[in-house]
N, C-alpha and C positions, 0 to 999 in steps of 0.2 A: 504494500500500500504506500509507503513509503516513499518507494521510489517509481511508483506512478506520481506523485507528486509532483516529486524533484523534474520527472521530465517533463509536465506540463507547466512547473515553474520555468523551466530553459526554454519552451517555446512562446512561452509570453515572453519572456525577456528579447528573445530573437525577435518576435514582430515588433515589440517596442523601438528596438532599435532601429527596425526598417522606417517607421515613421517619422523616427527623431535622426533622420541622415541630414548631416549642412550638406549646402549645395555643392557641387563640384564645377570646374572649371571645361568646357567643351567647344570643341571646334567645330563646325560643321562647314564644308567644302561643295559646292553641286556646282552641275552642268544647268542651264536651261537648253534645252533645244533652239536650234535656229531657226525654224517657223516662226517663233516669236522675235518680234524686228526689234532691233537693235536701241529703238526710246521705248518700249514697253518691258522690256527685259530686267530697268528697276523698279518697278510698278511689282513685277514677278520678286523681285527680291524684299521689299517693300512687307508685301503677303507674308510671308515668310519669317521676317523681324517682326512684325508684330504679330503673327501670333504666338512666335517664342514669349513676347513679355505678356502677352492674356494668359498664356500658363506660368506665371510666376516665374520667367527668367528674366535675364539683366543682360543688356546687350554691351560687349566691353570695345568692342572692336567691331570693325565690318569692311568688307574690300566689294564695292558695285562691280557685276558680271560688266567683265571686258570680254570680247569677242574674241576668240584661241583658235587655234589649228591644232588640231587635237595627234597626237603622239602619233594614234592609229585610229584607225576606220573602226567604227561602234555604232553593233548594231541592237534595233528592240523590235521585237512583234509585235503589235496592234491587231486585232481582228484579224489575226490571218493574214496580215501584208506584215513582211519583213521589212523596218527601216531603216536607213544607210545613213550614217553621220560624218560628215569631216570635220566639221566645225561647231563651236558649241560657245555660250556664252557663260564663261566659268566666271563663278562670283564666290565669297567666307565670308560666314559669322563666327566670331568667338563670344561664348557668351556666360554665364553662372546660370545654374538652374537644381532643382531639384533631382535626384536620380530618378525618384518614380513619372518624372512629367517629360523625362528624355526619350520615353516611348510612344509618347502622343506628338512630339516631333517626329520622330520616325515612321510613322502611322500615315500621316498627313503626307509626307512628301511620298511615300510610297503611290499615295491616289492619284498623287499630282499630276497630271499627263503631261505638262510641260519640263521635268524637272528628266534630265535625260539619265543622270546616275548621281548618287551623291557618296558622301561618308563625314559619318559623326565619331569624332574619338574627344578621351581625355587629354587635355594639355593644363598648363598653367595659367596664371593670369601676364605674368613678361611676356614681352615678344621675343618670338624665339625664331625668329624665320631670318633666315641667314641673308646676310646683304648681298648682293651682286657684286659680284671684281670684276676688272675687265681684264683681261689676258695682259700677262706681264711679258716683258720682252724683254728678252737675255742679251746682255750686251757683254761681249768675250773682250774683255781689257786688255791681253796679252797682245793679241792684234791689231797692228797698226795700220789704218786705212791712210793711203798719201789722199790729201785735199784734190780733189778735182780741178783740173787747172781752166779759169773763167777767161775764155776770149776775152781782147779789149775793144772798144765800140771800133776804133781805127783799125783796125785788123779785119774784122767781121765784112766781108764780100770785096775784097781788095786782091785783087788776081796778084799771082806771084811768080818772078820768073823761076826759071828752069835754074839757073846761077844762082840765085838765091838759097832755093828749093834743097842744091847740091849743097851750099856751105852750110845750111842748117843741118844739114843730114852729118857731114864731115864734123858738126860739133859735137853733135850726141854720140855718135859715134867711137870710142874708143878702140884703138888699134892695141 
């Protein structure tokens, strides 16, 4: 008797606990489809933030769907027609929310027909999204490049004789 107790005290303590979770820190990343043009595409993202905060989240960040070339070709069925993707308009929320109300995000964009693929993970509240470098270029110091040697304005289209031609040749020249 006893220890039917004890484990129905540990399963009340476990739901208690699922009730009283602080919120976590979540990214959420989608596609919208290209059908949707390109000024209606925040309107789609718009949908989307607000209704993360009607389920009690906090919106901490947001990146509006710019238009991508997508890595590879993605496809989805509809009704029996196969559709073809190359392009897609990738938009981020980062946001705080409860764990139990991150399934009712995921719910939603499931139905969505515009929302072409998404993905919701745990992160932090920092930004952690690494900067962009632009390619460095190695410059080998041992090696000496000689200057280019720059015509001068009086030289530039001034025919030269043959004699000339010869004694310049006989100066570089080393015997």
């Amino acid at each position: 008797m006893a220890e039917i107790e004890n484990t129905e005290n540990e399963i009340n303590t476990i739901e208690n606990e699922e009730e009283d979770i602080d919120p976590r820190i979540y990214e959420l990343g989608y596609h919208i489809i290209p059908a949707v043009l390109e000024d209606e595409a925040p309107k789609e993202a718009a949908a989307i933030k607000e209704f993360i905060i009607q389920h009690g989240g906090t919106v901490i960040s947001e990146e509006m769907p710019k238009n991508v070339t997508l890595a590879y070709t993605m496809y989805r069925t509809e009704g029996g027609k196969k559709e073809r993707f190359e392009t897609a308009h990738f938009g981020g929320i980062k946001f705080e929310m409860d764990p139990n109300n991150v399934s009712k995000v995921k719910e939603v964009l499931d139905l969505d027909k515009n929302i072409l693929r998404y993905i919701i993970f745990k992160t932090v509240k920092e930004n952690t999204r690494a900067e962009i470098r632009l390619p460095q270029v190695r410059v080998d110091r041992k090696q000496k490049v000689a200057p280019k040697a720059t015509p001068k304005k009086e030289d530039i289209g001034v025919p030269i004789s043959e004699e000339a031609l010869d004694k310049s040749i006989k100066e570089i020249v080393v015997e």
